[in-house]
MIROKOL-124932 format. One record per residue: x, y, z of N, C-alpha, C in turn; residue in three letters. Coordinates in steps of 0.1 Angstrom, whole numbers, padded with zeros to 4 digits, always signed. Each point is the difference from the previous one (the first is absolute). Layout:
% residues N
XYZXYZXYZALA...
This chain:
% residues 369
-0422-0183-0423+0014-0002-0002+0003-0015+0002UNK+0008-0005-0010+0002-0016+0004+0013+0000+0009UNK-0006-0008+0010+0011-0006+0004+0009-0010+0000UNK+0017-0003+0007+0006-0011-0002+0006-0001+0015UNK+0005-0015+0001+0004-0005+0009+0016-0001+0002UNK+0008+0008+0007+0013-0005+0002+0004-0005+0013UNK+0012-0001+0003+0007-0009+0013+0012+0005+0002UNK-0001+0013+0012+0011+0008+0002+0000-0007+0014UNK+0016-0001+0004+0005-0011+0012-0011-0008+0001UNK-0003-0011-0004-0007-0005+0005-0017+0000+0001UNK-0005+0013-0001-0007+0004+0003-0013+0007-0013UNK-0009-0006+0000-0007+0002-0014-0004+0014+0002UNK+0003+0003-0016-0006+0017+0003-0011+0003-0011UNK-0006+0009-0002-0015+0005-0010+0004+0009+0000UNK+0002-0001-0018+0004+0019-0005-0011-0001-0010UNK+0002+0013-0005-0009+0007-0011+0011-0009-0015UNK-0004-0003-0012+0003-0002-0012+0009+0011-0008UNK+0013-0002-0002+0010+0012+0001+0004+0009+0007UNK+0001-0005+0017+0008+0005+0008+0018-0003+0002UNK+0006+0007+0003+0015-0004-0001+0004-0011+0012UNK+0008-0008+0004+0000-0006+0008+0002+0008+0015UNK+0008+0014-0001+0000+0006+0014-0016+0004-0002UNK-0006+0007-0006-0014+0007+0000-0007-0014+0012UNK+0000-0013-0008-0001-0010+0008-0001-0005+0009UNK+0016-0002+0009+0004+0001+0013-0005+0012+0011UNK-0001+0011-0008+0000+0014+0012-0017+0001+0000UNK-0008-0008-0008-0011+0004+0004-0006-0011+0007UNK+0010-0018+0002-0004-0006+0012+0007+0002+0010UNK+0008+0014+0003+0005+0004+0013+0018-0006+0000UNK+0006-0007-0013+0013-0003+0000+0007+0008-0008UNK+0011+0007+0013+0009+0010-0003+0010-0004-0010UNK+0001+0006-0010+0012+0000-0006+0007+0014+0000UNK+0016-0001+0006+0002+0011-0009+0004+0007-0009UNK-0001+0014-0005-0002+0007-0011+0003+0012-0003UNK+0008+0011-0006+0003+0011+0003-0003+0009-0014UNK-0002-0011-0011-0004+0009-0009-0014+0001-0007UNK-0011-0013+0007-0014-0001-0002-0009+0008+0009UNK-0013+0006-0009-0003+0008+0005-0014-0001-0006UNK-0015-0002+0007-0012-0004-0007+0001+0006-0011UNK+0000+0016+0000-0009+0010-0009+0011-0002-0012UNK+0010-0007-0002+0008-0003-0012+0006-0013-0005UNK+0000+0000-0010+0008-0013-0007+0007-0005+0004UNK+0001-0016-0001+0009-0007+0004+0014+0007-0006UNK+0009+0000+0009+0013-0002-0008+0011-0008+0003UNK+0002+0001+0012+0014-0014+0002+0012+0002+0005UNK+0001+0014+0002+0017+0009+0000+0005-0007+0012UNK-0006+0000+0013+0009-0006+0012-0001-0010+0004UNK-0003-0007-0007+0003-0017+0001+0003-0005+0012UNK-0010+0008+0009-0003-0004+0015-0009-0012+0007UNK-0009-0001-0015-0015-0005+0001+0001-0013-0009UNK+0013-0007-0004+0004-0016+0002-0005-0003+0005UNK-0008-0015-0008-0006-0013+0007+0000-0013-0010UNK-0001-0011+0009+0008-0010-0008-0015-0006-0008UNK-0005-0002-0011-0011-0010-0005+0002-0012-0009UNK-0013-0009+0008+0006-0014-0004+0001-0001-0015UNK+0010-0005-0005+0003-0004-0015+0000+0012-0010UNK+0007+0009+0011+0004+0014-0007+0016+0002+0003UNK+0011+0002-0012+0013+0001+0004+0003+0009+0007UNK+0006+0004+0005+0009+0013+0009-0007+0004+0007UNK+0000+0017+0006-0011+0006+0012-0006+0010-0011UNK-0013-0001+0000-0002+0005-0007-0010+0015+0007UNK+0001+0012-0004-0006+0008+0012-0017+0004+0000UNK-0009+0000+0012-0015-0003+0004-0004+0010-0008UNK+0006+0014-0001-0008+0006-0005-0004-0002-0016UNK+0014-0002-0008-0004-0001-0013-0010-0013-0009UNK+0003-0009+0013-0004-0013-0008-0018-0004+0004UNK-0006-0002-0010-0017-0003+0003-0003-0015+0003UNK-0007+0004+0012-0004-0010+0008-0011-0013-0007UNK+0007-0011+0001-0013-0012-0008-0005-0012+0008UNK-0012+0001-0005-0001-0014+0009+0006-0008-0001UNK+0000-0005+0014+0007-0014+0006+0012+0006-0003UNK+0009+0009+0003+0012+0006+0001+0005-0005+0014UNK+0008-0002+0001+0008+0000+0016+0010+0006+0003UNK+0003+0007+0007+0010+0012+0004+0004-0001+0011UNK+0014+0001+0003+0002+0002+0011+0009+0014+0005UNK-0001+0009+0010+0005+0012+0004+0014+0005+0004UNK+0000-0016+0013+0005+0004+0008+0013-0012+0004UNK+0014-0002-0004+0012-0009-0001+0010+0012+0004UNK+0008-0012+0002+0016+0008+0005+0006+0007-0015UNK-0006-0014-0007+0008+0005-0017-0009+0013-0005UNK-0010-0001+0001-0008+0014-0006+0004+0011+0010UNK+0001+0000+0014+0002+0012+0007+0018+0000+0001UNK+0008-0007-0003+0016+0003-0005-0001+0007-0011UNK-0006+0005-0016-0003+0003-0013-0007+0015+0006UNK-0010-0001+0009-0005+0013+0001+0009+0009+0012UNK+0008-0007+0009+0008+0009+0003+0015+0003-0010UNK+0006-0007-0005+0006+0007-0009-0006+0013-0007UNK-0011-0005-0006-0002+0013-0007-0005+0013+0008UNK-0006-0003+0013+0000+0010+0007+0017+0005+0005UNK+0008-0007+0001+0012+0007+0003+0007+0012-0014UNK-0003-0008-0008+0000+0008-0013-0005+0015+0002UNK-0016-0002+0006-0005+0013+0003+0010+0014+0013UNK+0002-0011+0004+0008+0007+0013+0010+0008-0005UNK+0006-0009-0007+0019+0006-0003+0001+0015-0004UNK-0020+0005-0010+0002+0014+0000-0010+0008+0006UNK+0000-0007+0013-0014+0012+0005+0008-0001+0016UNK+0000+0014+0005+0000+0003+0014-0012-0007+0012UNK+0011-0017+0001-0010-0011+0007+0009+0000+0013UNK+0005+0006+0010+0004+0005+0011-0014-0007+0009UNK-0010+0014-0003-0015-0008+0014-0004-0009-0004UNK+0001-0008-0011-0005-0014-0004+0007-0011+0009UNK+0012+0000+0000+0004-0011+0009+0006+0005+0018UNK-0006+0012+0003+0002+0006+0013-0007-0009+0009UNK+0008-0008+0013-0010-0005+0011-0008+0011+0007UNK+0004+0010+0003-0009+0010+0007-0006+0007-0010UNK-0007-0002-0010-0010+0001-0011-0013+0004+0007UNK-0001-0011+0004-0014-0001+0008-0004+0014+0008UNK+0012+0003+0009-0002+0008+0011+0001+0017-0007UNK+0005-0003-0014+0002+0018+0001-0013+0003-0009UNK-0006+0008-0004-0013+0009+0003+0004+0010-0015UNK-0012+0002-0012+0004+0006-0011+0009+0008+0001UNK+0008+0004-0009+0012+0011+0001+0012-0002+0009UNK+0001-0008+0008+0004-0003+0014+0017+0002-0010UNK+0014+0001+0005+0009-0002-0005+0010-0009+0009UNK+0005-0011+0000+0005-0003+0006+0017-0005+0002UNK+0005+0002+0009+0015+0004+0001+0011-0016-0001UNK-0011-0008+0005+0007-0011-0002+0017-0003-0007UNK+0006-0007-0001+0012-0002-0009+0005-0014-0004UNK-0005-0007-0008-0002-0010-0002+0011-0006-0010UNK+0001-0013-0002+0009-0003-0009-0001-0002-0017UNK-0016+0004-0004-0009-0001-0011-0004+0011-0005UNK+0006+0006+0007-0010+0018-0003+0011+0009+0004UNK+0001+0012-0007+0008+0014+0011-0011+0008+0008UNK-0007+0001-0002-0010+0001+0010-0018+0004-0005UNK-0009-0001+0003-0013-0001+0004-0006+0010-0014UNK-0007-0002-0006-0003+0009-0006-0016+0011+0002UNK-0008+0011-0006-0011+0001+0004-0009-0001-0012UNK-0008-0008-0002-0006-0007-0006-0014+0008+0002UNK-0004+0005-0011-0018+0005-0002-0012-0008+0002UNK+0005-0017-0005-0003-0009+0002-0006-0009+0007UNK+0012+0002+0017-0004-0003+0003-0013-0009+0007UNK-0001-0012+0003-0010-0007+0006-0011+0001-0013UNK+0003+0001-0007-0015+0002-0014+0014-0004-0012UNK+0008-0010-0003+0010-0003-0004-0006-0014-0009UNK-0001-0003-0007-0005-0013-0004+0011-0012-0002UNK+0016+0009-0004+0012-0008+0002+0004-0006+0013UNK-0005+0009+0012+0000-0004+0011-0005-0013+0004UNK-0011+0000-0004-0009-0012+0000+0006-0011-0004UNK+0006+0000-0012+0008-0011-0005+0013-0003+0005UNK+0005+0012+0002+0013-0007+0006-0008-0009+0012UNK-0001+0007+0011-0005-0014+0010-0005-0010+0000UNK-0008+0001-0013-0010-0012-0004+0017-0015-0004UNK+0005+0009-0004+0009-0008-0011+0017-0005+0017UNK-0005+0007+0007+0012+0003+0012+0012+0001-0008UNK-0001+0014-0005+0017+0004-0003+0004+0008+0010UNK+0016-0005+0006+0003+0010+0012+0014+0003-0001UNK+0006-0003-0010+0013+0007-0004-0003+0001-0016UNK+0012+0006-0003+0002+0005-0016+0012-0003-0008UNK-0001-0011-0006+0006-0006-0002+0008-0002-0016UNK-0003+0014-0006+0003+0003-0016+0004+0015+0006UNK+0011+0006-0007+0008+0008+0004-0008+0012-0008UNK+0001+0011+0013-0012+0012-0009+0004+0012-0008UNK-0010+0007-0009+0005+0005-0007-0004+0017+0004UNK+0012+0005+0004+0001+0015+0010-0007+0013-0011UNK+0001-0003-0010-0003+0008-0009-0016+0007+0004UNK+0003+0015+0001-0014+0007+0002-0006+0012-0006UNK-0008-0001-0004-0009+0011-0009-0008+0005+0010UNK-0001+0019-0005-0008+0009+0005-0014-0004-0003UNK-0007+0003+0011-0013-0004+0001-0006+0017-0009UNK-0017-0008-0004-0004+0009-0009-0005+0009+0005UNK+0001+0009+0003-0011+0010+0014-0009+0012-0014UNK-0005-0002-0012+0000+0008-0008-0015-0004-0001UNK-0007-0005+0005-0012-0008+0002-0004+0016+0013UNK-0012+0004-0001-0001+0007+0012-0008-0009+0011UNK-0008-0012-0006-0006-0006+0011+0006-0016+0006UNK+0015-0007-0010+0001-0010+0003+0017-0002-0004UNK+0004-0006+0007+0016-0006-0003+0005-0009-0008UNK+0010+0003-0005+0005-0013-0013+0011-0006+0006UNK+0002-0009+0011+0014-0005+0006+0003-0018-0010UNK+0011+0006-0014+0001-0010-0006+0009-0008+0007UNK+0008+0002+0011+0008-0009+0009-0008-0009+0005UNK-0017+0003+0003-0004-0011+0008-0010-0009-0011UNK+0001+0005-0010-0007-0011-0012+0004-0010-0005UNK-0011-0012+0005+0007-0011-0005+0000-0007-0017UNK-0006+0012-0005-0004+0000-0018-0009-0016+0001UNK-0010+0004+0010-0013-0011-0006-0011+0007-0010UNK+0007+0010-0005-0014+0003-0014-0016+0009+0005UNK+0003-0007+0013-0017+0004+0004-0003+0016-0004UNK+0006+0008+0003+0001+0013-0005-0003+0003-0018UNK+0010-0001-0006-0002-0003-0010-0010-0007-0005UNK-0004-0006+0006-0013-0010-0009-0011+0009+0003UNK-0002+0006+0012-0014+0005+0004+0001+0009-0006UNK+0011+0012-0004+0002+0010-0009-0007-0003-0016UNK+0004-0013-0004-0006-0008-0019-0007-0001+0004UNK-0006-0011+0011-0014-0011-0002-0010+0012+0006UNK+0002+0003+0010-0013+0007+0010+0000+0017-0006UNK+0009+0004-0001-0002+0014+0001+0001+0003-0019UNK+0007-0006-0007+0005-0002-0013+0006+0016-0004UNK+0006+0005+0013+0008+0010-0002+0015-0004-0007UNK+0008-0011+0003+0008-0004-0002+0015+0017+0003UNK-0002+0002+0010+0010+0009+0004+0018-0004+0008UNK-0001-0014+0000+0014-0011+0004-0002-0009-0003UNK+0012-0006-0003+0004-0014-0002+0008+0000+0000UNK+0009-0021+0002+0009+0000+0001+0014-0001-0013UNK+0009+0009+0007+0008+0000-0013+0017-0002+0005UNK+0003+0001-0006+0016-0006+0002+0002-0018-0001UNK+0008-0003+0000+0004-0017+0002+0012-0004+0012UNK-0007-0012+0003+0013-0006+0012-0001+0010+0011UNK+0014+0003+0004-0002+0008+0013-0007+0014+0000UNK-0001+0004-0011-0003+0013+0000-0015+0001-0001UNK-0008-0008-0002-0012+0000-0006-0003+0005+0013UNK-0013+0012-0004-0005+0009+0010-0016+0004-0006UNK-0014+0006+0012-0010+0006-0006+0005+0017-0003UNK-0001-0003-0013+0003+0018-0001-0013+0002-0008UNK+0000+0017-0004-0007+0004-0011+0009+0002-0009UNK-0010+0004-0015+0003+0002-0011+0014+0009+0002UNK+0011+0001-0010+0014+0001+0007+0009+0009+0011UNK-0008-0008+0010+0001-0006+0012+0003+0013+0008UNK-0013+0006-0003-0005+0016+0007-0001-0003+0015UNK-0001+0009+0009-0008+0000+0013-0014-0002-0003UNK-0009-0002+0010-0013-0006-0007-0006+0013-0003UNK-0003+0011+0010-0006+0016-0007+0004+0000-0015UNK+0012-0006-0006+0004+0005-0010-0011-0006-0011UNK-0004-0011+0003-0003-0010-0012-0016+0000+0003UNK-0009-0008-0006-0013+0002-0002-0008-0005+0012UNK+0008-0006+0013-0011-0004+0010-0009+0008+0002UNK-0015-0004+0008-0008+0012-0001+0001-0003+0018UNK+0005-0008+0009+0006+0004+0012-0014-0008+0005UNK-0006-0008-0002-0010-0006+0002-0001-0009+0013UNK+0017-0007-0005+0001-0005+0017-0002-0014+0000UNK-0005-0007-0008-0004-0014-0003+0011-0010+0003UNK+0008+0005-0008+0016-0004+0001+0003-0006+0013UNK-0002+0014+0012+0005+0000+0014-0009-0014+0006UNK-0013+0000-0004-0009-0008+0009+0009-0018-0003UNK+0000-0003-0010+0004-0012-0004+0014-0003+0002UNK+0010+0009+0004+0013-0003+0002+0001-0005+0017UNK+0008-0014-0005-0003-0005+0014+0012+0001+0009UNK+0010+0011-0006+0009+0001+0013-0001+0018-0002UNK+0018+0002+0008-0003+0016+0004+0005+0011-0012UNK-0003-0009-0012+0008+0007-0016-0010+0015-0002UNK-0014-0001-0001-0004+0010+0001-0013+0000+0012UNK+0001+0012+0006-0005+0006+0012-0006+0012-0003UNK-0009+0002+0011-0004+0014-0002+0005+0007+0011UNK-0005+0012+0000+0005+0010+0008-0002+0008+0012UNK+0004-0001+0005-0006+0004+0017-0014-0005+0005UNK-0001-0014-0001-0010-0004+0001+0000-0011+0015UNK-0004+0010+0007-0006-0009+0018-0007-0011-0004UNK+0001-0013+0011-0007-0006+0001-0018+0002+0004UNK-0009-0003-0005-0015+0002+0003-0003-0003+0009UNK-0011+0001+0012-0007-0005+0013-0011-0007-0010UNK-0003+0004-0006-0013-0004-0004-0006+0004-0017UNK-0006-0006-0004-0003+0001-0019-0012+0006+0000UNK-0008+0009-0008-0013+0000-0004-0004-0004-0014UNK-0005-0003-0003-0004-0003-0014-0011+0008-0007UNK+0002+0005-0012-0010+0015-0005+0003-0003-0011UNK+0000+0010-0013-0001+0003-0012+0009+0010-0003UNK+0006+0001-0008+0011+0013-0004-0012+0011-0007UNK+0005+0013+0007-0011+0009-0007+0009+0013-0009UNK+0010-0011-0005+0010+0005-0014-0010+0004-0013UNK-0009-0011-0001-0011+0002-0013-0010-0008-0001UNK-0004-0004-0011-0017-0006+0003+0005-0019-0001UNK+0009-0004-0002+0000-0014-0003-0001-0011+0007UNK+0003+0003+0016-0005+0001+0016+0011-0012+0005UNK+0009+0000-0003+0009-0009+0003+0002-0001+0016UNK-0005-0014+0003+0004+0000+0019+0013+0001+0005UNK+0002+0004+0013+0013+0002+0003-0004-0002+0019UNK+0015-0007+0004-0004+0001+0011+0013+0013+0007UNK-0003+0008+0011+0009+0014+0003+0002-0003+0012UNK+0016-0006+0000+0005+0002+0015-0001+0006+0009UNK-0003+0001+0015-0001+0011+0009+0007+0000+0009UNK+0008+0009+0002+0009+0000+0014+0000+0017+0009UNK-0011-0001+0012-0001+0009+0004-0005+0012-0002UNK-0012-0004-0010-0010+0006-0007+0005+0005-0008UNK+0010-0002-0008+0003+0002-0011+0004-0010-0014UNK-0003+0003-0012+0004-0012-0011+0015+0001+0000UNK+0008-0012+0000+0009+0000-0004+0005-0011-0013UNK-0008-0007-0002-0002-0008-0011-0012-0005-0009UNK+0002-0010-0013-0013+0005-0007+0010-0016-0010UNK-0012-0010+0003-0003-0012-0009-0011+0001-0010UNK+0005-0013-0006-0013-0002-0010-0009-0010+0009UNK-0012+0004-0006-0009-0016+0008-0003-0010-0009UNK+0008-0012-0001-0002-0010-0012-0011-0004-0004UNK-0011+0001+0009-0015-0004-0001-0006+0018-0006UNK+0007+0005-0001-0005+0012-0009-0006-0008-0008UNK-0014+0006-0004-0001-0005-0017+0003+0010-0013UNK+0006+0009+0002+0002+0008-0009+0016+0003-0002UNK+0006-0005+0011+0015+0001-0001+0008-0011+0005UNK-0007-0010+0009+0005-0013-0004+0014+0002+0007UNK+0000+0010+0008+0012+0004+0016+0011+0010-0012UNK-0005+0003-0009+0011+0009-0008+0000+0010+0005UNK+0005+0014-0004+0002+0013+0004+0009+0006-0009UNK-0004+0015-0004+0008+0007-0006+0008+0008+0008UNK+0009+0011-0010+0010+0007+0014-0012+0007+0009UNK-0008+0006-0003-0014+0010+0008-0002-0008+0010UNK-0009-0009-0005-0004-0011+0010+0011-0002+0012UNK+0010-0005-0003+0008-0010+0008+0006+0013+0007UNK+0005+0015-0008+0012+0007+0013-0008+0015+0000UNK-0005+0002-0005-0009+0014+0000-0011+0002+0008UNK-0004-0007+0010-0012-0009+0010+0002+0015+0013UNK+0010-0006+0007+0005+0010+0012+0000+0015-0003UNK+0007-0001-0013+0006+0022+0000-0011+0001+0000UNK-0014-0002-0006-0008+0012+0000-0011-0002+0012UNK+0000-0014+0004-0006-0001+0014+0002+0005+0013UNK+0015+0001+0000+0005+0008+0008+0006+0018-0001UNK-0001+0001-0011+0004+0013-0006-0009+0010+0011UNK+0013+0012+0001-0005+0011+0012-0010+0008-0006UNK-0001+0001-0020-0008+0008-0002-0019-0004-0004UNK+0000-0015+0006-0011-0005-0001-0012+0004+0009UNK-0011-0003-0006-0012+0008+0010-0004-0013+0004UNK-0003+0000+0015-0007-0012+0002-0014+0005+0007UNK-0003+0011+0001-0012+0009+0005-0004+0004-0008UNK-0016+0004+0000-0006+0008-0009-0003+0015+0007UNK+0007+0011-0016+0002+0010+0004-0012+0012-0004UNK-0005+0008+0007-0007+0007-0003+0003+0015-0004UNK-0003+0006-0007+0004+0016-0005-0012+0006+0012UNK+0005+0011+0010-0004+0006+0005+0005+0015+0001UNK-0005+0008-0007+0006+0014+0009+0015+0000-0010UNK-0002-0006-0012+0011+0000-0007+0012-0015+0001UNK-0004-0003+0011+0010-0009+0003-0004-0012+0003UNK+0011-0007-0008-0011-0020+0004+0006-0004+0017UNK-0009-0003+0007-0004-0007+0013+0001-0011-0004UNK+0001-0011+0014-0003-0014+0002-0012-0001+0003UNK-0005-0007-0009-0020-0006+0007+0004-0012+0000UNK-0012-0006+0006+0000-0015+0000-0013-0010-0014UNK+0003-0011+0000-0004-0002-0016-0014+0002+0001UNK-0009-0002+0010-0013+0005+0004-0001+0014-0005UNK+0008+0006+0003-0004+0016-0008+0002+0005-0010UNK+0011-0009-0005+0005+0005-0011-0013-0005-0010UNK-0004-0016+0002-0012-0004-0010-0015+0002+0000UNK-0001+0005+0012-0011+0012-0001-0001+0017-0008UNK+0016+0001+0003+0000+0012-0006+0001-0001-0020UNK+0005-0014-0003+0000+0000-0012-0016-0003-0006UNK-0006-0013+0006-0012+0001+0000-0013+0007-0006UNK+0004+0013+0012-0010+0013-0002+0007+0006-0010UNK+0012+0000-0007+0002+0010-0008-0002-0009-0014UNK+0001-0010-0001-0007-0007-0010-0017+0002+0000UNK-0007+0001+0005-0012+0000+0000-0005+0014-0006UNK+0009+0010+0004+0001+0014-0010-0004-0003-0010UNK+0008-0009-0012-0004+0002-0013-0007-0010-0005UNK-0004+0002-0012-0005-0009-0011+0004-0008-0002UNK-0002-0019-0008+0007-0006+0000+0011+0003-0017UNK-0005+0011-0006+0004+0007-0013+0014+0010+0000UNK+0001-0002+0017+0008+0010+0004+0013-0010+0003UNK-0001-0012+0005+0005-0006+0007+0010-0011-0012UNK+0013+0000+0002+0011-0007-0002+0010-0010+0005UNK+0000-0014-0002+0009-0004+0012+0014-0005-0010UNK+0009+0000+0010+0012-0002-0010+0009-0011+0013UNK-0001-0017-0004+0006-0007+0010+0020+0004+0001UNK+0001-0016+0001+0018-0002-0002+0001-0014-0004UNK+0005-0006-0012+0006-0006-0004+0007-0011+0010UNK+0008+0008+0011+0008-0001+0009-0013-0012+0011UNK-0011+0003-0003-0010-0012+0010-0001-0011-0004UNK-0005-0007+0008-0004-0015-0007-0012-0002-0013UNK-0003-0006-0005-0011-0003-0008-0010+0003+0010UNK-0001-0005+0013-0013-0002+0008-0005+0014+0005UNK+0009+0009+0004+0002+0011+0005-0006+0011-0006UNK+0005+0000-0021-0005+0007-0010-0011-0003-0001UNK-0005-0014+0002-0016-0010-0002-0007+0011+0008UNK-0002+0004+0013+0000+0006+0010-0007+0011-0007UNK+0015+0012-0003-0001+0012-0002-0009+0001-0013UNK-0005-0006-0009-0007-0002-0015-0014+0000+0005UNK-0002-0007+0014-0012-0005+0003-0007+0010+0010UNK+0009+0005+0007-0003+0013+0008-0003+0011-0008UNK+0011+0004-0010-0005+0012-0014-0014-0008-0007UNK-0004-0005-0003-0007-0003-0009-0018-0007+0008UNK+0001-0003+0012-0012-0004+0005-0002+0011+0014UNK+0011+0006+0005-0006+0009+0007+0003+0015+0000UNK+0010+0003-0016+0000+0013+0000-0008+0003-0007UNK+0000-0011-0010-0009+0003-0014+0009+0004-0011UNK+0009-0001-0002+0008+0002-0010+0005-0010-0012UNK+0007-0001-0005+0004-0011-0009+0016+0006-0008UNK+0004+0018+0010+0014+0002-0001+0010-0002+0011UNK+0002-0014-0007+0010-0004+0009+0017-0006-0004UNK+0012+0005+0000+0010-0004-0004+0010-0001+0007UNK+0011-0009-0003+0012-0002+0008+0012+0007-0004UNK+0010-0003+0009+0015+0009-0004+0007-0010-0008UNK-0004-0008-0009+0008-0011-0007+0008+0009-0009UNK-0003+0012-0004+0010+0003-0014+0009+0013+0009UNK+0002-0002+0011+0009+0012+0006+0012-0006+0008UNK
């Protein structure tokens, strides 16, 4: 990859040969901020947070859309660039319930927390899903906004609850696209976009259904990249702790790391360094993980038929007892039928076990059921 040489504050930097100028900055450690860029998608430009001034370039022009050249010089960080990005972040405010954004006791209250305060900026406290995992959060402080200072607009829409695994709160949307784009670019479902003009412009579906109504397949992608509390998922605890495994939805082995809290899953990521999914996830993968892991009608013993009735053995017995009843027949006799539902390595496995130590070469999976 060729490289080039720029000079952000001062400070020489080495990027890759058509990188954007934020790609740039964030990968020598200089914060810009940003509310509608996002790696796994296209430049686009919508919140004009990510102003910076370059030499013998007119106006602010914004890091993410513009490509980085040698001998460029950039600078991030002025009174005049951070006056331009708070405006527009006030813009953002005037329609989103920003109450715990500029709260001093922020700090002290704890997710879900509600607080009673009565302030001269707010009627009071709101409860935010968000919470502390807020990426607008970040910027307001970054930017120190602590009053509101564009008059707000009270107007409120029902949140979408028609989603069984995730929430549509278009009050808290700051219409940065990110949604919509991952829906075209990543998923190429295209199940929302933005439609209306001026004040009205909102993410809806096709005319402008609840989302059960319209073609989402509930995948969830949407939720991961939205960086405030517009869509959420649903009764979802914080984790103590992650494991990292494979979804055993079907054979294409997508990694996933499964939240644990109290020996139980309560959540389910992608792992970016997947090589087969690349941190993606379908609805299965991402919300179908727990029901059947935890489901009351699951076996997690191996059960033996005795006397009519299946018993608990332990796996020792049980695979001695299969063992010996394999050894009964012929390998002419013998049929193996996998699952689809395994990994490649797993079927590799079962093909190799039928075929080198049963002696067979009838072996099939449940792919057409």
């Amino acid at each position: 990859m060729e490289k080039i040489t720029l000079t952000i504050n001062g400070q020489p930097v080495s990027a890759d040969k058509g990188m954007t100028v934020l790609e740039a900055a964030l990968g020598a450690g200089i914060y810009i901020p940003t509310l509608c860029h996002h790696p796994d998608l296209e430049p686009y430009g919508g919140c004009r947070l990510c102003v910076v001034e370059i030499e013998k370039v007119r106006g602010l022009p914004t890091a993410c859309t513009t490509p980085a050249t040698d001998g460029m010089v950039v600078t991030t960080e002025s009174e005049a660039i951070n006056e331009v990005r708070r405006t527009s972040l006030e813009l953002l405010l005037a329609n989103h319930p920003c109450e715990c954004l500029v709260c001093h006791r922020r700090q002290r209250c704890g997710p879900l927390d509600v607080c009673l305060r009565q302030v001269a900026v707010t009627d009071r406290c709101v409860v935010c899903p968000a919470n502390g995992n807020c990426e607008l959060q970040k910027v307001v402080d970054y930017l120190g906004v602590e009053n509101l200072n564009i008059c707000r607009d009270r107007k409120r829409t029902p949140v979408d609850t028609s989603n069984p695994f995730f929430n549509f709160d278009r009050d808290r949307c700051i219409l940065c696209a990110r949604c919509v784009r991952t829906c075209q670019e990543i998923t190429g479902v295209g199940a929302i976009d933005l439609s209306y003009r001026g004040y009205d412009m909102k993410v809806t579906t096709f005319g402008d259904t609840p989302l059960m109504a319209s073609i989402c397949r509930s995948c969830g992608e949407c939720m991961v990249r939205c960086p405030v509390g517009a869509l959420t998922p649903r009764d979802l605890p914080d984790a103590q702790e992650e494991v990292k495994t494979v979804c055993p939805y079907c054979g294409v082995g997508c990694q996933m790391y499964l939240g644990i809290k109290d020996g139980r899953i309560v959540g389910v990521r992608g792992a970016e360094d997947g090589p087969a999914n690349h941190g993606l996830l379908c609805v299965k993968g991402r919300f179908g993980i727990a029901e059947f892991v935890h489901h009351s009608d699951r076996l997690t013993t191996p059960l033996i038929k005795r006397n009519g009735h299946f018993e608990e053995a332990s796996w020792e017995e049980a695979l001695a007892l299969v063992a010996s009843r394999l050894a009964e027949y012929r390998s002419d006799q013998l049929a193996v039928i996998s699952s689809a539902k395994c990994t490649n390595e797993d079927n590799y496995v079962a093909q190799k076990f039928t075929r080198a130590v049963l002696g067979t070469n009838s072996i099939d999976h449940c792919a057409r059921l």
